[in-house]
BAMI-113011 format. One record per residue: y, x, z negated of N, C-alpha, C, CB in turn; residue number from 0; residue in three letters. Coordinates in nm, 2 decimals. Each point is the difference from the previous one (the first is absolute). Glycine has a CB too. Example, Ala and Ser with C-alpha at 12.3 -4.5 7.8 and 13.67 -1.06 7.14 Angstrom:
# BAMI-113011
<atom n_north="-0.57" n_east="1.32" n_up="-0.78" ca_north="0.12" ca_east="-0.09" ca_up="0.00" c_north="0.12" c_east="0.09" c_up="0.00" cb_north="-0.12" cb_east="-0.19" cb_up="-0.12" num="0" residuo="ALA"/>
<atom n_north="0.23" n_east="0.15" n_up="0.19" ca_north="0.11" ca_east="0.09" ca_up="0.00" c_north="0.11" c_east="-0.08" c_up="-0.08" cb_north="-0.06" cb_east="0.12" cb_up="0.22" num="1" residuo="SER"/>
This chain:
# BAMI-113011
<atom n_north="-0.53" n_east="1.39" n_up="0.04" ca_north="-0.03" ca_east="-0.06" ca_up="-0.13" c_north="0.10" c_east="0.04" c_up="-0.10" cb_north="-0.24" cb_east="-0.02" cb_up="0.06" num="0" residuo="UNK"/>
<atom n_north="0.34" n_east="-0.05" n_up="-0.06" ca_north="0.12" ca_east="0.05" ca_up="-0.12" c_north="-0.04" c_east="-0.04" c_up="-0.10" cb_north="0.19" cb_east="-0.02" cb_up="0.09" num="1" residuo="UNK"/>
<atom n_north="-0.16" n_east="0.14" n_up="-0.21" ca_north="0.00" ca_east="-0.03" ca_up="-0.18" c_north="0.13" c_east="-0.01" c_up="-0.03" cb_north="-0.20" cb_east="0.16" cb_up="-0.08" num="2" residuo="UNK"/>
<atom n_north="0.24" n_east="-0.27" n_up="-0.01" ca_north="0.11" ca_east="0.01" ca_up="-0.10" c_north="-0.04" c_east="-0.01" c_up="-0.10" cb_north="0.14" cb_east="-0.08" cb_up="0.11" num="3" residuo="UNK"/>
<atom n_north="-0.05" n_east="0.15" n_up="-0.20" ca_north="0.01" ca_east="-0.02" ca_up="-0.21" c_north="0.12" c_east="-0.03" c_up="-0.03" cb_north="-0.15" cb_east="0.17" cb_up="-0.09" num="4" residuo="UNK"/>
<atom n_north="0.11" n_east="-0.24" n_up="0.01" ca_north="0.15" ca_east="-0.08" ca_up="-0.11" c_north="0.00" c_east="0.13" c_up="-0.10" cb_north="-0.04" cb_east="-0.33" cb_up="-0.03" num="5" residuo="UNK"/>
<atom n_north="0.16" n_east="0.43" n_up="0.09" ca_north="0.00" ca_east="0.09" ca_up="-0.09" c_north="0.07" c_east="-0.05" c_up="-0.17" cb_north="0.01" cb_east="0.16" cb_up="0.25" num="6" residuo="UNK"/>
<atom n_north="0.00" n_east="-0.28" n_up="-0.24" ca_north="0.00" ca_east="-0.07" ca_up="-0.17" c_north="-0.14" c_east="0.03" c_up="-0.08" cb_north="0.16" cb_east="-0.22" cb_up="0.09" num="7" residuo="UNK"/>
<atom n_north="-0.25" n_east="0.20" n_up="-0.01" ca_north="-0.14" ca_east="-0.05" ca_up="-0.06" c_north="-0.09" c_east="0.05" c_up="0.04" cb_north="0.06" cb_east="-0.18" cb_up="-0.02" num="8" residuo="UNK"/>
<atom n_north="-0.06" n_east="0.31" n_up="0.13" ca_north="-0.12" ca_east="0.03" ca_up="0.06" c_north="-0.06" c_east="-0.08" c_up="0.10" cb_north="-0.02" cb_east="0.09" cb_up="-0.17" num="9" residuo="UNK"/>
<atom n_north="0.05" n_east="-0.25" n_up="0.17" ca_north="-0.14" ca_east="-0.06" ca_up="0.10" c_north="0.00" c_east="0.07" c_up="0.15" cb_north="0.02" cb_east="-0.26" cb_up="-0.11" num="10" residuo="UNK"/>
<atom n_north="-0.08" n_east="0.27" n_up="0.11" ca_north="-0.04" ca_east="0.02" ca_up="0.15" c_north="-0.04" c_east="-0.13" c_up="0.11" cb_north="-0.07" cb_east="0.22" cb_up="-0.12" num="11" residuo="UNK"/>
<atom n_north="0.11" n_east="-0.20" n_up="0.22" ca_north="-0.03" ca_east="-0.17" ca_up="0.10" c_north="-0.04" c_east="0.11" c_up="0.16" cb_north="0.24" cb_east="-0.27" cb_up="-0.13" num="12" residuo="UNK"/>
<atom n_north="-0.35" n_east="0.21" n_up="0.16" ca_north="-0.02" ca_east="0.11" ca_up="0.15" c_north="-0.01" c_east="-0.15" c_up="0.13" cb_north="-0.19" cb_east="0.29" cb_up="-0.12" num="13" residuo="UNK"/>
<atom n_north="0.29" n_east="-0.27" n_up="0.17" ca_north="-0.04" ca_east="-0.09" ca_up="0.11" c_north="-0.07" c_east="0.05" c_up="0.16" cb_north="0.20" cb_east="-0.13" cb_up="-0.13" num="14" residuo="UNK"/>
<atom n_north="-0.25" n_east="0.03" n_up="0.12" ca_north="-0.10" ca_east="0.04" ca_up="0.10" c_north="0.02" c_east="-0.07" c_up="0.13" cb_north="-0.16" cb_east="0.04" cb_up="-0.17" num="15" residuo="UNK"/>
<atom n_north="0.20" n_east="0.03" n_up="0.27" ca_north="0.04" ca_east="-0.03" ca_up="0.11" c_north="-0.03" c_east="-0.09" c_up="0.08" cb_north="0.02" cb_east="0.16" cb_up="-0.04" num="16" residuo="UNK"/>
<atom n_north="-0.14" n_east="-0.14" n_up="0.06" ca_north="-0.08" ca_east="-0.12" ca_up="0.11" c_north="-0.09" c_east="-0.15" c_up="-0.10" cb_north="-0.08" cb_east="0.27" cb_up="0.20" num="17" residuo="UNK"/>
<atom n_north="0.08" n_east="-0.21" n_up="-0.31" ca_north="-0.03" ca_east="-0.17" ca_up="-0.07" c_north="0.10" c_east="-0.07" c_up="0.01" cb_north="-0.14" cb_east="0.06" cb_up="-0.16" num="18" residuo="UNK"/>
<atom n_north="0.28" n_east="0.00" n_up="0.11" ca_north="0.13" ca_east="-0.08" ca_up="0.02" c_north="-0.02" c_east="-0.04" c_up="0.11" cb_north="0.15" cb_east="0.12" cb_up="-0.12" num="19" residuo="UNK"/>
<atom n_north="-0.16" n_east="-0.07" n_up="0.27" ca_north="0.04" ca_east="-0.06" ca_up="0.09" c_north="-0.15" c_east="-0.08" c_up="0.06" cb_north="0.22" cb_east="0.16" cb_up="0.04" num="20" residuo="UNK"/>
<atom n_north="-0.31" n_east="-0.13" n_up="-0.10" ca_north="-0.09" ca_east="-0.13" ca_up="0.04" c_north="0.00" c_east="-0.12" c_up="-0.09" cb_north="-0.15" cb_east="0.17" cb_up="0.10" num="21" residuo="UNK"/>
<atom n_north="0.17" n_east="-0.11" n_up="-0.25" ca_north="0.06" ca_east="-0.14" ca_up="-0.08" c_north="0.12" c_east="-0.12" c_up="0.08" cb_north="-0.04" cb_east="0.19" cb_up="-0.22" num="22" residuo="UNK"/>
<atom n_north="0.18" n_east="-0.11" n_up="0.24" ca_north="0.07" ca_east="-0.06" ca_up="0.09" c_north="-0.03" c_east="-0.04" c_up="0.14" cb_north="0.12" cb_east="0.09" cb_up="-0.15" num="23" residuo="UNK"/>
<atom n_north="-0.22" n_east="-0.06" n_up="0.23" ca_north="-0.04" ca_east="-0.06" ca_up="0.12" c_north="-0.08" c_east="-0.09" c_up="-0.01" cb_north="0.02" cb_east="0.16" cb_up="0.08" num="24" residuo="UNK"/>
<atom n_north="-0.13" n_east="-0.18" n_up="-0.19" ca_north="-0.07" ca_east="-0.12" ca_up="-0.05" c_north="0.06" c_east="-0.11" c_up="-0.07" cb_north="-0.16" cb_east="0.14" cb_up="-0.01" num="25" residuo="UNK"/>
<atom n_north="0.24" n_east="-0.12" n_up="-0.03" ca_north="0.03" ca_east="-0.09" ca_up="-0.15" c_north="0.15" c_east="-0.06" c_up="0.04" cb_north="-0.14" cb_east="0.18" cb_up="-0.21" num="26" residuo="UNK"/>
<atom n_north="0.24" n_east="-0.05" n_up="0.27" ca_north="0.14" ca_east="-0.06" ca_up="0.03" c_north="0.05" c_east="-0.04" c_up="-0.14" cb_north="-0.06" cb_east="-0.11" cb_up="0.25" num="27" residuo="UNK"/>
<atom n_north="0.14" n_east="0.02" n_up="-0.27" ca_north="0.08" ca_east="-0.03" ca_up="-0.11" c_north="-0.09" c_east="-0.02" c_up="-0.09" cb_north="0.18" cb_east="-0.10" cb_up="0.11" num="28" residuo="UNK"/>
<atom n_north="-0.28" n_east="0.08" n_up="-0.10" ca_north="-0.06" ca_east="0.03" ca_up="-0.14" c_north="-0.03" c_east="0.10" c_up="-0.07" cb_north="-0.06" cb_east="-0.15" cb_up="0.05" num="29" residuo="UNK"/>
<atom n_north="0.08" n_east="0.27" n_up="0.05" ca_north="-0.05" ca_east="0.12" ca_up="-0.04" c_north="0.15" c_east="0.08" c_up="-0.09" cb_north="-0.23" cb_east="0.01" cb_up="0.24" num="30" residuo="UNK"/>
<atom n_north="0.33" n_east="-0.06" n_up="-0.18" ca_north="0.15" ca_east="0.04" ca_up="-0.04" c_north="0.02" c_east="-0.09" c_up="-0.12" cb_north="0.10" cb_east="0.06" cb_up="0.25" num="31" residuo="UNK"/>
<atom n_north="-0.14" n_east="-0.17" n_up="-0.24" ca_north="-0.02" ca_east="-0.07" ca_up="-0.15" c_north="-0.04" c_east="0.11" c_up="-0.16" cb_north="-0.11" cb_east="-0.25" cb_up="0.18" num="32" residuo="UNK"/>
<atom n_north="-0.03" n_east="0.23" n_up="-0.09" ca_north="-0.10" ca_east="0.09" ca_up="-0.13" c_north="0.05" c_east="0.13" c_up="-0.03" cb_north="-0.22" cb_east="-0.09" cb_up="0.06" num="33" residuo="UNK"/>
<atom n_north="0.33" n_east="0.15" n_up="-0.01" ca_north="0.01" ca_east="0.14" ca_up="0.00" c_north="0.16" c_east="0.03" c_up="-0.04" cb_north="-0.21" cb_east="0.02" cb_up="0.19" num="34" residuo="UNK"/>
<atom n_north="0.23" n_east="-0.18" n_up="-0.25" ca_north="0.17" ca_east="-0.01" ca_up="-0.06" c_north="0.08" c_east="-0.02" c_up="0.12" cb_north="-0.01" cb_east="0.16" cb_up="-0.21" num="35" residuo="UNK"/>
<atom n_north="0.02" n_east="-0.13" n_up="0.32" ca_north="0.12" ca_east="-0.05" ca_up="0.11" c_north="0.00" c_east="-0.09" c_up="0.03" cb_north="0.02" cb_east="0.14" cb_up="0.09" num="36" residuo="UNK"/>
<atom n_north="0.05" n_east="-0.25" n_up="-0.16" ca_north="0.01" ca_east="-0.12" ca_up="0.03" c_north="0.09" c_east="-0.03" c_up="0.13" cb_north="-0.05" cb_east="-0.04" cb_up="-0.24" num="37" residuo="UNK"/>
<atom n_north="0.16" n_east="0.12" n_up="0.23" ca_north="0.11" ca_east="-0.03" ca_up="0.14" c_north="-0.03" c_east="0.04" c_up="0.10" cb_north="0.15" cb_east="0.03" cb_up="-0.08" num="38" residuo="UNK"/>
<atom n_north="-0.30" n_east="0.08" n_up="0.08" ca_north="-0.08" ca_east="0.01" ca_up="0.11" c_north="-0.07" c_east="-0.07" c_up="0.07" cb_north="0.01" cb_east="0.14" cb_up="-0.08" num="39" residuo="UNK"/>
<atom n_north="-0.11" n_east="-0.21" n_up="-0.02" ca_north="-0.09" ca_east="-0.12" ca_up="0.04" c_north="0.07" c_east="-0.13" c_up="-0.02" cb_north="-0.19" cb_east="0.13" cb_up="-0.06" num="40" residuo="UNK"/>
<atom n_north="0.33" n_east="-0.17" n_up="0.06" ca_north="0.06" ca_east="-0.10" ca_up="0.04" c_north="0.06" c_east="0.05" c_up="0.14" cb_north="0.04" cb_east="-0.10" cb_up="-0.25" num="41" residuo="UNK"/>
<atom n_north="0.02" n_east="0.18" n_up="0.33" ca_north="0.02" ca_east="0.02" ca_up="0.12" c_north="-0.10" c_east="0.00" c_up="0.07" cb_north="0.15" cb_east="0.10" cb_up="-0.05" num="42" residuo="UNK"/>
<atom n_north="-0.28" n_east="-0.05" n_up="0.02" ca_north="-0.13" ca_east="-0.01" ca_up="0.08" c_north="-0.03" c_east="-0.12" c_up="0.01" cb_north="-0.09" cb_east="0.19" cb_up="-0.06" num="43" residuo="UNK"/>
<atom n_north="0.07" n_east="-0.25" n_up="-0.03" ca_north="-0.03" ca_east="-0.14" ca_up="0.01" c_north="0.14" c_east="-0.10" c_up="0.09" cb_north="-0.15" cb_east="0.05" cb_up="-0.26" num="44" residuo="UNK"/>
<atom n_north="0.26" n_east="-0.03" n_up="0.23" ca_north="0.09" ca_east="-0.10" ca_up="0.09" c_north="-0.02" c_east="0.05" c_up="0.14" cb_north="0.18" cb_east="-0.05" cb_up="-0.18" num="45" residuo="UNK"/>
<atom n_north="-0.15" n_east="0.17" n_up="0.18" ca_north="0.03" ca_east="0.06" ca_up="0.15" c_north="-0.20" c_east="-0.03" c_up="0.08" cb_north="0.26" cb_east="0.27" cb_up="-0.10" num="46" residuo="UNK"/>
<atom n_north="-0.34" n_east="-0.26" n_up="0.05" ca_north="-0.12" ca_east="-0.01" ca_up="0.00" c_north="-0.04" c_east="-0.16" c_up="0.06" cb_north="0.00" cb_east="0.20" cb_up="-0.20" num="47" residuo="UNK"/>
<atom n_north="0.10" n_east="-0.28" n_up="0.12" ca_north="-0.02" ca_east="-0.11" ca_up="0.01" c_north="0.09" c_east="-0.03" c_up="0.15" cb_north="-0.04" cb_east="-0.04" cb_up="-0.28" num="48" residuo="UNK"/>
<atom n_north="0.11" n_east="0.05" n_up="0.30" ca_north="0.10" ca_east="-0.03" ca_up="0.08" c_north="-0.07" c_east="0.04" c_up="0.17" cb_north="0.22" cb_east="0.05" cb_up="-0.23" num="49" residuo="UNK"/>
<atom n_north="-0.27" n_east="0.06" n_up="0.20" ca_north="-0.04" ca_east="0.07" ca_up="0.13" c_north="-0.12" c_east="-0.04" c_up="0.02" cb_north="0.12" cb_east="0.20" cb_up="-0.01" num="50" residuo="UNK"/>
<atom n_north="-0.23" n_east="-0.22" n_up="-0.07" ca_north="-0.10" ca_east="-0.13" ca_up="0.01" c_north="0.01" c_east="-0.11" c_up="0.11" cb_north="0.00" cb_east="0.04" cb_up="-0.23" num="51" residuo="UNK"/>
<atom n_north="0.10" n_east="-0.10" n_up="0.23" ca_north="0.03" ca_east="-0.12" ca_up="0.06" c_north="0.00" c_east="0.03" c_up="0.16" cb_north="0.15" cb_east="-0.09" cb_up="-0.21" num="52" residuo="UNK"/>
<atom n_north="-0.10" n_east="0.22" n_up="0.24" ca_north="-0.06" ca_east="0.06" ca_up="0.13" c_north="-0.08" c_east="0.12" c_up="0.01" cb_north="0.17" cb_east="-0.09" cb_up="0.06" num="53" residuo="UNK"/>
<atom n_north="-0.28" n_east="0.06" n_up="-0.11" ca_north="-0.10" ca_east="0.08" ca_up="-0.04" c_north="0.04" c_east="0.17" c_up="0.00" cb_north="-0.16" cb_east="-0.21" cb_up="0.11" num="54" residuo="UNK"/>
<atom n_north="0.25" n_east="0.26" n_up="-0.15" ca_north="0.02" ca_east="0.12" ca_up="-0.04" c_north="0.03" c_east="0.04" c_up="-0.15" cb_north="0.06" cb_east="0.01" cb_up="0.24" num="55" residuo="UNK"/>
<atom n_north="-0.14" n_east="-0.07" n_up="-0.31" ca_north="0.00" ca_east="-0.01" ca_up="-0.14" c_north="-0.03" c_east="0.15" c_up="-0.04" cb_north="-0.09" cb_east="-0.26" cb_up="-0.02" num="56" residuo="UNK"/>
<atom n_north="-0.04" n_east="0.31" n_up="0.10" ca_north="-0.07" ca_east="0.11" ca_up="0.03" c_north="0.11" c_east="0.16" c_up="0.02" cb_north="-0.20" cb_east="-0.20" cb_up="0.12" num="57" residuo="UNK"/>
<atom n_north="0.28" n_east="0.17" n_up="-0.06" ca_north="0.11" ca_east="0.09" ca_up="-0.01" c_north="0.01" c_east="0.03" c_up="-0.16" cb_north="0.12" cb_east="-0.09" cb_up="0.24" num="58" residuo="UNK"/>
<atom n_north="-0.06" n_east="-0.02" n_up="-0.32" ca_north="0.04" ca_east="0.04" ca_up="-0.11" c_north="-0.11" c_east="0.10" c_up="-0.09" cb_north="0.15" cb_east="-0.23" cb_up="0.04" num="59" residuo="UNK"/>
<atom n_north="-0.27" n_east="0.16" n_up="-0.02" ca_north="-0.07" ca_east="0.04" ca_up="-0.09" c_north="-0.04" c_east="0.18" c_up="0.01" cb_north="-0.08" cb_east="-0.27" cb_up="0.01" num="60" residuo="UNK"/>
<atom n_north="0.05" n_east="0.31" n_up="0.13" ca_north="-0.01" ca_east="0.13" ca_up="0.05" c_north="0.11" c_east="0.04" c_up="-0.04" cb_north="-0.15" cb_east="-0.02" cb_up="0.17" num="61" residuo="UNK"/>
<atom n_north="0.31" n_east="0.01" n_up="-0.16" ca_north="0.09" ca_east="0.05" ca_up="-0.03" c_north="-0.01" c_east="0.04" c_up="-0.18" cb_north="0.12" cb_east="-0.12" cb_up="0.23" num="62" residuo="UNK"/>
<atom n_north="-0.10" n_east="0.01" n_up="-0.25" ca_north="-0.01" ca_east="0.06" ca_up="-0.22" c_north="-0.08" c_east="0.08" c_up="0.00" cb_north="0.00" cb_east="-0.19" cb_up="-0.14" num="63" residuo="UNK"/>
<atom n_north="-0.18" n_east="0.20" n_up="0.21" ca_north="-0.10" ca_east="0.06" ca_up="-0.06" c_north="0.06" c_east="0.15" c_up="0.06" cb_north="-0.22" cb_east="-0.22" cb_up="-0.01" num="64" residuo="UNK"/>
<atom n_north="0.29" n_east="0.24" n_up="0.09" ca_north="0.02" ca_east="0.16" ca_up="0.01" c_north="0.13" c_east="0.05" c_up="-0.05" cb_north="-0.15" cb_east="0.00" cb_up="0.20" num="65" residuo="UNK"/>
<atom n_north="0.24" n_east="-0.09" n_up="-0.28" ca_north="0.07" ca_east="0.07" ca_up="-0.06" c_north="0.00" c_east="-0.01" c_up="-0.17" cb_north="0.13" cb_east="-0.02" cb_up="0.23" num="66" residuo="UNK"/>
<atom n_north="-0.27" n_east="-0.08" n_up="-0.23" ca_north="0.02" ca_east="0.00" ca_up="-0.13" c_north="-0.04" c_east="0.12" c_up="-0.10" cb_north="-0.03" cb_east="-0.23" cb_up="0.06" num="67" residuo="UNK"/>
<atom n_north="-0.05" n_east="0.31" n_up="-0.03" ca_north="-0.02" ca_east="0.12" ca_up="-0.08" c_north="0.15" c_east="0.03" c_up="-0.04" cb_north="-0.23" cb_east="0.09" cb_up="0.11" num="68" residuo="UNK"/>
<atom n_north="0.33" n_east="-0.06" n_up="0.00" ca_north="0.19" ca_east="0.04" ca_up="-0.06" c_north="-0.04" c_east="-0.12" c_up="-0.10" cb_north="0.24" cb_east="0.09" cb_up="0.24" num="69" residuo="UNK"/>
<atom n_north="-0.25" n_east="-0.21" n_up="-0.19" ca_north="0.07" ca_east="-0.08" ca_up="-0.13" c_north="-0.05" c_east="-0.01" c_up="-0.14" cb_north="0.06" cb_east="-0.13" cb_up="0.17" num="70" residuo="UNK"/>
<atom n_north="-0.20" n_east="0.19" n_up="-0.17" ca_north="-0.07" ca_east="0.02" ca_up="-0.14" c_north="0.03" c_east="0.12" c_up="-0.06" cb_north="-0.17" cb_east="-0.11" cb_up="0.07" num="71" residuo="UNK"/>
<atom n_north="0.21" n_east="0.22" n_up="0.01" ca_north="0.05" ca_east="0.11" ca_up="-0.05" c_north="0.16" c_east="0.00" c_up="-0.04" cb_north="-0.18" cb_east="0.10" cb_up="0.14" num="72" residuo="UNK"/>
<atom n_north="0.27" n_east="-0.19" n_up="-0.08" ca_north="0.11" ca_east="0.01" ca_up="-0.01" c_north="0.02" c_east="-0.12" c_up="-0.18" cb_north="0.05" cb_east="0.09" cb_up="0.34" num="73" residuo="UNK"/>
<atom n_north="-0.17" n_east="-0.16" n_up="-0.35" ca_north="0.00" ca_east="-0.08" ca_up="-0.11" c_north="-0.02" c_east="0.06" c_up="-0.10" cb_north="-0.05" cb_east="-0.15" cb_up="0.10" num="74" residuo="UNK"/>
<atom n_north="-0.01" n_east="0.30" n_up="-0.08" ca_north="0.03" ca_east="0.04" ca_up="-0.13" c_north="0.06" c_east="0.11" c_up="-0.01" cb_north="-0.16" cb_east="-0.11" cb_up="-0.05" num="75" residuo="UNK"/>
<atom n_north="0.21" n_east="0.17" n_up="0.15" ca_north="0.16" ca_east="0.05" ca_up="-0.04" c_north="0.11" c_east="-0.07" c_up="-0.05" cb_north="-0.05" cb_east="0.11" cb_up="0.15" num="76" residuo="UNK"/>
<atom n_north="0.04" n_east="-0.22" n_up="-0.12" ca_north="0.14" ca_east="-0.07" ca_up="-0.09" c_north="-0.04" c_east="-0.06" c_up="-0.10" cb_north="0.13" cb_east="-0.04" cb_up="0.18" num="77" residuo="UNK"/>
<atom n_north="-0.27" n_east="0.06" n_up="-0.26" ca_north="0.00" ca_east="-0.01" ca_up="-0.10" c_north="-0.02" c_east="0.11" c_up="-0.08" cb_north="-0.05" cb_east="-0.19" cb_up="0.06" num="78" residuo="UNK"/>
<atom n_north="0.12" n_east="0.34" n_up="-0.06" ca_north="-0.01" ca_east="0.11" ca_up="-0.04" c_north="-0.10" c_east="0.07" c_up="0.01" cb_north="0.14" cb_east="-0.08" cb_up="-0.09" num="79" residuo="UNK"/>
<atom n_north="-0.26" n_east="0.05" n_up="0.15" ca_north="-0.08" ca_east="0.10" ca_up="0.01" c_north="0.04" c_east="0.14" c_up="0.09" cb_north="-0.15" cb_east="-0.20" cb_up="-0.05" num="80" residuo="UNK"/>
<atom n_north="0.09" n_east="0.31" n_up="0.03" ca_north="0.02" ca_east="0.11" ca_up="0.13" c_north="-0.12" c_east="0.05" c_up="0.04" cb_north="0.20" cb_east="0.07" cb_up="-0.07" num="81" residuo="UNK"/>
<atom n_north="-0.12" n_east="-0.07" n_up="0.21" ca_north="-0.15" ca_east="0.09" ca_up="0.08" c_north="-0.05" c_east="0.12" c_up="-0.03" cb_north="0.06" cb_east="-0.09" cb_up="0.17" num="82" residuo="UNK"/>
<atom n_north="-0.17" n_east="0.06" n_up="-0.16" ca_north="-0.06" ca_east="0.15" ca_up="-0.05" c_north="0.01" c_east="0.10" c_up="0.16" cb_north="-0.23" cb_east="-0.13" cb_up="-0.24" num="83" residuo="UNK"/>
């Protein structure tokens, strides 16, 4: 369970490991929507879409959901926060 702070401002943001990735196993591009990664949940959705057509849509979705905690953590390193 990683903490970052905007050492500008104090906030603090703790992400939480396994909601991230059950959020992104349920939801898929909508969950990368709600969570600001739009370039995320537009690749989930095309590549998502595409592999659909031979029913391995399912690949995609299990793939995001276990690397998305990196991609929620890494979203807010490059918006200056630091790990605690």
């Amino acid at each position: 369970m990683p903490e970052f702070y905007n050492p500008s401002n104090g906030h603090k943001v703790v992400v939480i490991n396994w909601k991230v990735f059950l959020g992104a196993f349920l939801f898929g591009p909508i969950f990368f929507l709600c969570v600001g990664e739009i370039g995320h949940a537009l690749a989930n959705f095309a590549v998502g879409l595409f592999l659909w057509s031979f029913f391995l849509g399912w690949i995609v979705w299990i793939g995001y959901a276990v690397v998305s905690p990196k991609i929620v953590s890494e979203k807010w390193l490059k918006r200056g926060y630091k790990k605690e």
